[in-house]
N, C-alpha and C positions, 0 to 999 in steps of 0.2 A: 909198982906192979906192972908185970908187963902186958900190954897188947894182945888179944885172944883174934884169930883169924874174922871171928863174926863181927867186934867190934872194930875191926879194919874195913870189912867189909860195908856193913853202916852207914863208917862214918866216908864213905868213897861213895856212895849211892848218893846220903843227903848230897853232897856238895857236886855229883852230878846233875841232882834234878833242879838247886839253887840255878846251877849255870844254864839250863835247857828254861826256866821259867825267865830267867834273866835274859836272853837271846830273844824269846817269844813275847814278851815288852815293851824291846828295841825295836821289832819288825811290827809288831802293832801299833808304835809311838809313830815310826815311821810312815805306814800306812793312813794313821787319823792325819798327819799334818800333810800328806800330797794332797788328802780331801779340803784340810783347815785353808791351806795355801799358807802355811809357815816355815821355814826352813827347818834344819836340824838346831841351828842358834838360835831359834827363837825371833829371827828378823822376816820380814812378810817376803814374799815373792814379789816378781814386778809382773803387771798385770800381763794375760796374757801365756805365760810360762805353765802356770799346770794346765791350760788347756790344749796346748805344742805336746804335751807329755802323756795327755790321756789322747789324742788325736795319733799320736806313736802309737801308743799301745794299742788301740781296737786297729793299725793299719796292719800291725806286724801279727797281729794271732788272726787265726782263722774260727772262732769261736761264735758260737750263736751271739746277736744280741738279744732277744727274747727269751725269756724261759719257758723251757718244753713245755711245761704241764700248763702254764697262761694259754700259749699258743694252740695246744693241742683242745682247750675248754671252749675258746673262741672260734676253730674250727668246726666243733661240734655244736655249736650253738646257733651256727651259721647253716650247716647240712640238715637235709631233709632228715627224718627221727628214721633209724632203722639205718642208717648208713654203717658200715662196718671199714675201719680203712688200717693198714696196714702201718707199723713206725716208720719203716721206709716210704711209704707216702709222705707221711707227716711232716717228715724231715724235709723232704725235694718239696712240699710245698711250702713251708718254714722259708728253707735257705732262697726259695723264688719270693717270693714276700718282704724278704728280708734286701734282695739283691732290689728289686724294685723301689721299695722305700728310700732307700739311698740313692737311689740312683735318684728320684725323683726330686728328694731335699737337698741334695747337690743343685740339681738346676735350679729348684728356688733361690739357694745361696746365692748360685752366679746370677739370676738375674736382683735378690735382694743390693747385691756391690754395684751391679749396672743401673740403679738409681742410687748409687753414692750413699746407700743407707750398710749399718751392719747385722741391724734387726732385719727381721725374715717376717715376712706380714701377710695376710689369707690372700692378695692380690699376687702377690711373685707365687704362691702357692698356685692360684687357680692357672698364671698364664701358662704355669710350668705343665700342669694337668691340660690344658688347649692344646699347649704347641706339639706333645707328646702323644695326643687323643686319645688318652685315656680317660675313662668317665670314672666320675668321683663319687657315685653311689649315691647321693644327694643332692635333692632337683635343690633345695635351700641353699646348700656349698657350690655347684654349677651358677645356678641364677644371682647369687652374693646374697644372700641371705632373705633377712626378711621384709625387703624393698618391695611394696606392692602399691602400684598407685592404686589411687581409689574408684572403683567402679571398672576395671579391671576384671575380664575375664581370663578363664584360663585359657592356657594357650594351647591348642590342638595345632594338631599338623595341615597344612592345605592340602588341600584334594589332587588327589593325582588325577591326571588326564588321561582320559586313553581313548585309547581306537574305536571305531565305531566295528562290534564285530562286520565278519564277513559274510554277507549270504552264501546260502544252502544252495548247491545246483542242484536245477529245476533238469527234468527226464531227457528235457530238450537237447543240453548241454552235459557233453562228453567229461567227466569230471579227469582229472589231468590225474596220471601215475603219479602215487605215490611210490618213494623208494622204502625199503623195509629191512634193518639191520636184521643180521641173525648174529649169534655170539661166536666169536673164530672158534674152530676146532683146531686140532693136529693136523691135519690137512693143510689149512687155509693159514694158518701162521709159519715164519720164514724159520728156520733153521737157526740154531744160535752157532756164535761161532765163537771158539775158546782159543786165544791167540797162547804160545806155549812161550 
């Protein structure tokens, strides 16, 4: 008996969606072992290699590393209550966040290689935060933690020095001109000049 249009069609569907389910196996089989670190044979990578491979990839895309919505929670958890901020905010301060942090774990790296270590340790953290001056938001990560000698007060700032004011002239003494800005008008300001 012959073949009816529908049952051509059918049988051309199934063995479409065989092949698209078959394709999308391959690319998820491939995907779990760049994570596993096993090749397509089944033989291990040599060490080193998937991380050359994911260190390509986040150099070559220009992609957040944070997820919006983490970022955006943490933001707002951070802001005073009542703050209202636009996505375009969000973003420019994400991608500043984002350029910071790197940039900062960068220089821990270089200085973690420049004591001949390949671990990254809170000390190449803090010198990298010193050398850079930026503060770390915790007097505990600044100071190295929970090192307190004992009997140890806290530490305030020393007292600034200052002038001893000036005395007041007395009726006697002619007290000296002061001079006294006023704000330029159109008058008093130059002409601009627009070279063509």
């Amino acid at each position: 008996m012959a073949r009816t249009k529908l049952e051509a069609l059918q049988a051309s569907q199934g063995k479409g969606k065989e092949k698209k389910a078959k394709k999308e196996s391959k690319k998820q089989k491939a995907e779990s072992q760049l994570v596993e670190g096993t090749s397509a044979t089944g033989a291990r990578t040599a060490p080193g290699v998937i991380a050359e491979k994911e260190v390509f990839y986040y150099q070559s895309n220009t992609d957040l590393l944070f997820p919006k919505v983490s970022f955006q929670r943490l933001v707002r958890e951070v802001c005073p209550r009542g703050y209202r901020m636009e996505a375009q905010a969000l973003m420019a301060l994400q991608e500043a966040a984002e350029s910071f942090l790197c940039g900062l774990f960068g220089d821990t790296y270089q200085f973690c290689l420049h004591g001949r270590r390949v671990t990254i340790m809170d000390r190449d953290l803090k010198l990298s935060c010193k050398i850079r001056g930026c503060s770390s938001g915790s007097k505990e990560f600044a100071s190295g933690g929970d090192k307190k000698e004992p009997g140890a007060e806290s530490s305030s700032p020393p007292p600034v020095a200052t002038a001893p004011p000036e005395p007041a002239p007395t009726e006697t003494e002619t007290p000296t001109t002061q001079m006294t800005e006023t704000a330029p008008t159109a008058e008093t300001l130059p002409a601009p000049i627009f070279n063509s």
